[in-house]
N, C-alpha and C positions, 0 to 999 in steps of 0.2 A: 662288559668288564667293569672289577669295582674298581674306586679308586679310594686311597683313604688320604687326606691332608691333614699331617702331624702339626699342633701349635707348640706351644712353651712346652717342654719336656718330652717332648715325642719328637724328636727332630729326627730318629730311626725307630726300625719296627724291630725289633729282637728276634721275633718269630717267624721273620719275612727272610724265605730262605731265595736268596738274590739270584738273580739270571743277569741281568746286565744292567747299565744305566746308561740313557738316553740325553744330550745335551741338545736342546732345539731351540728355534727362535719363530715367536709368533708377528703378526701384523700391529700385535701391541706389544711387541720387544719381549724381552727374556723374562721366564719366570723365574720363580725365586732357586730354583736350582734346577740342575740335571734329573729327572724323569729316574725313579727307581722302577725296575721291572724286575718281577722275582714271585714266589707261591708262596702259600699259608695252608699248609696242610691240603698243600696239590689242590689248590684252586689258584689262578693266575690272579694278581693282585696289582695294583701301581700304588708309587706311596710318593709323596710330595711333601716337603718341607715348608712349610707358609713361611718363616721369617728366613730361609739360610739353613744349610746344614752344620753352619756353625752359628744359628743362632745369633745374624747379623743384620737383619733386616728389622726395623721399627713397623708395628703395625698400621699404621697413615703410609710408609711408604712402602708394602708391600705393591706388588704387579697384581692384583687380583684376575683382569683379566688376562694376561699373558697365563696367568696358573690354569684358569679355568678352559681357557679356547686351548691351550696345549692337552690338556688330561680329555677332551670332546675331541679332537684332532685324531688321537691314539684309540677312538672306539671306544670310549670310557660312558656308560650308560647313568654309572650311581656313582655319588660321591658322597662320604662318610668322611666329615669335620671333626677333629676333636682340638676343644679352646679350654681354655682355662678361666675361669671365670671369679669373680667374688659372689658370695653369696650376699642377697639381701634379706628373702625370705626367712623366717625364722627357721625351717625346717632346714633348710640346705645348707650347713654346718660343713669348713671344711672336711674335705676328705667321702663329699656324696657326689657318684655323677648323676647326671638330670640330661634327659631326654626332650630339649626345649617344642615348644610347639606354636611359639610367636614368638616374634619381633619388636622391637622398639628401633628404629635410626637416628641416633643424632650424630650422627659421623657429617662434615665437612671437605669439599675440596677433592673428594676422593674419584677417578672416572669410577662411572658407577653404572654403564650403559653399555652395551654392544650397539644399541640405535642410537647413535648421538647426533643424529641428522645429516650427517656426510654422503655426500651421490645424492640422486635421485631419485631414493625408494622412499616409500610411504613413512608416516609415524606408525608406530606400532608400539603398543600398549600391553604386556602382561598382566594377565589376573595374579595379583601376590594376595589374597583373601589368607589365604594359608602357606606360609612361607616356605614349610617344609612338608616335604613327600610325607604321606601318612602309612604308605604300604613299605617306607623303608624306616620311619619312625618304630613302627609296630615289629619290625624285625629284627630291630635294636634290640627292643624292649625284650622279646620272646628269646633271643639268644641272650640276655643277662639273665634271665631264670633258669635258662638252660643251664649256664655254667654256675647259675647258685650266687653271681653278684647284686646284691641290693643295687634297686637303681630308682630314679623319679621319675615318673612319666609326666610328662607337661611343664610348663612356664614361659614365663614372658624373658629373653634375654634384649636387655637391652645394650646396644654398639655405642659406645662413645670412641671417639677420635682416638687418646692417647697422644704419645705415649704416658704422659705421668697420669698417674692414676685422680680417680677423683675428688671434690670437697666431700667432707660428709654431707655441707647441703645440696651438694649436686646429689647426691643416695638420693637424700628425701626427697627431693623432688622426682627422681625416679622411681621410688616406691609410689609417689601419690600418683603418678601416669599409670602405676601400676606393672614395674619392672619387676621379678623376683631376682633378677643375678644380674650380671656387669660383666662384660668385655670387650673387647678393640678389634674382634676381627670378624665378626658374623654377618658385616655388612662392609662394601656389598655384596661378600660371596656368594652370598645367598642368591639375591636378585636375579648376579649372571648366569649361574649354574641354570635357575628359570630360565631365562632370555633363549638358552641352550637347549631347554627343553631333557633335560641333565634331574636325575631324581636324588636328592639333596637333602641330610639328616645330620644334626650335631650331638655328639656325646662332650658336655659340657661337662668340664673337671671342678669342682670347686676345690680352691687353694687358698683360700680365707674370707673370711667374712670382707663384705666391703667397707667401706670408710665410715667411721661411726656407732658401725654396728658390732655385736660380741667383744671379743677381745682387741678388735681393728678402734674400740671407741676414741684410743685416743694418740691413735697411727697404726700403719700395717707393720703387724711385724713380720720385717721378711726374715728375720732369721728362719723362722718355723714355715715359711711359704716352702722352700725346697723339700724338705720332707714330706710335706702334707703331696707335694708335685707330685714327687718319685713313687709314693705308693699307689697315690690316686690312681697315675699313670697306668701300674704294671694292672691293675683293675681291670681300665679297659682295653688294654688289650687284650687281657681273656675275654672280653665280649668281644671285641675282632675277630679272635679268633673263631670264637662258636659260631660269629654273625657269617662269618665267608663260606665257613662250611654250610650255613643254611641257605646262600642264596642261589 
């Protein structure tokens, strides 16, 4: 089963024609809300809110694991992230999604492990060489051609803590690691969804340039971030859409 985790501006799926919703509790406490269960064009879908369904939760104090061991729990095989990001790269201008295919971590504080050493089972180590599923990266990609959405294939996102956004010399130091885009929630999801052994791909929204950079050089303007959101947004969900029918 797919699941999809809506960030900033997806907190529902418009096209997700609902069956029920599920309120559950895991070993790491509640996730960010009640479980939607419902189809996308008669494929069975689950859809999960990362911050709230009203958009309440700060991404440092998102449940990441309670999100994740809840959607593995229900049989949930792939898991389809969509974040909202700043663009660093010069190419990624708001209003592009991008298909990331690394990671950068500088996130803090946050549980970040299903093996945190508790009992007496062994340490146990995942290979993250590549952070995200390639056979579900690749089926991102091939359902935005299918529906005719320009999309990026590759980049490095990098996770910072949040929630207030970044200096502009924190960008630059980020581009010199070699970041292309910026956001606050891709880690650890990522990691756990591995841990899970869970097949895990992000459709990265860009919603402005980051700190420094384009029109962002000399602050974000959020007036223009909700707009740039809401279209991004309805984008990819027409890749959603084509993506469920294809898997």
């Amino acid at each position: 089963m797919l699941a999809i985790i809506g960030g900033s501006g997806l907190t529902k799926l418009s096209n997700l024609d609902v069956t029920y919703r599920k309120a559950t509790r895991t070993p790491y406490g509640e996730p960010s809300g009640a479980l939607t269960f419902g189809k996308i064009r008669g494929r069975d879908v689950i859809f999960l809110a990362r911050h709230g369904y009203g958009h309440t939760i700060p991404p440092h104090e998102v449940n990441y694991r309670a999100n994740i061991w809840a959607l593995q729990q229900e049989g949930v095989k792939q898991v389809i992230s969509v974040a909202s990001v700043g663009g660093i790269r010069a190419d990624l201008v708001p209003g592009t999604l991008v298909v990331p295919d690394q990671i950068l971590d500088y996130t803090w504080g946050r549980p970040s492990t299903f093996f945190d050493g508790g009992g007496d089972g062994p340490v146990v180590h995942v290979d993250f060489t590549h952070p995200y599923s390639e056979p579900l990266r690749q089926a991102i990609l091939q359902a935005a051609r299918a529906c005719g959405e320009p999309i990026v294939d590759g980049g490095v996102y990098a996770a910072t803590q949040g929630p207030r956004l970044e200096t502009a010399a924190e960008v630059r130091r980020l581009e010199r690691d070699g970041a292309d885009m910026v956001g606050m929630t891709g880690m650890p999801e990522a990691v756990l969804a591995r841990e899970l052994e869970l097949q895990y791909a992000t459709i990265a929204v860009v919603v402005n340039y980051a700190a420094g950079k384009g029109d962002s050089a000399d602050g974000i303007p959020f007036d223009q971030i909700e707009s740039a959101l809401q279209d991004t947004v309805a984008r990819a969900r027409r890749v959603l859409e084509e993506l469920v029918v294809a898997l």
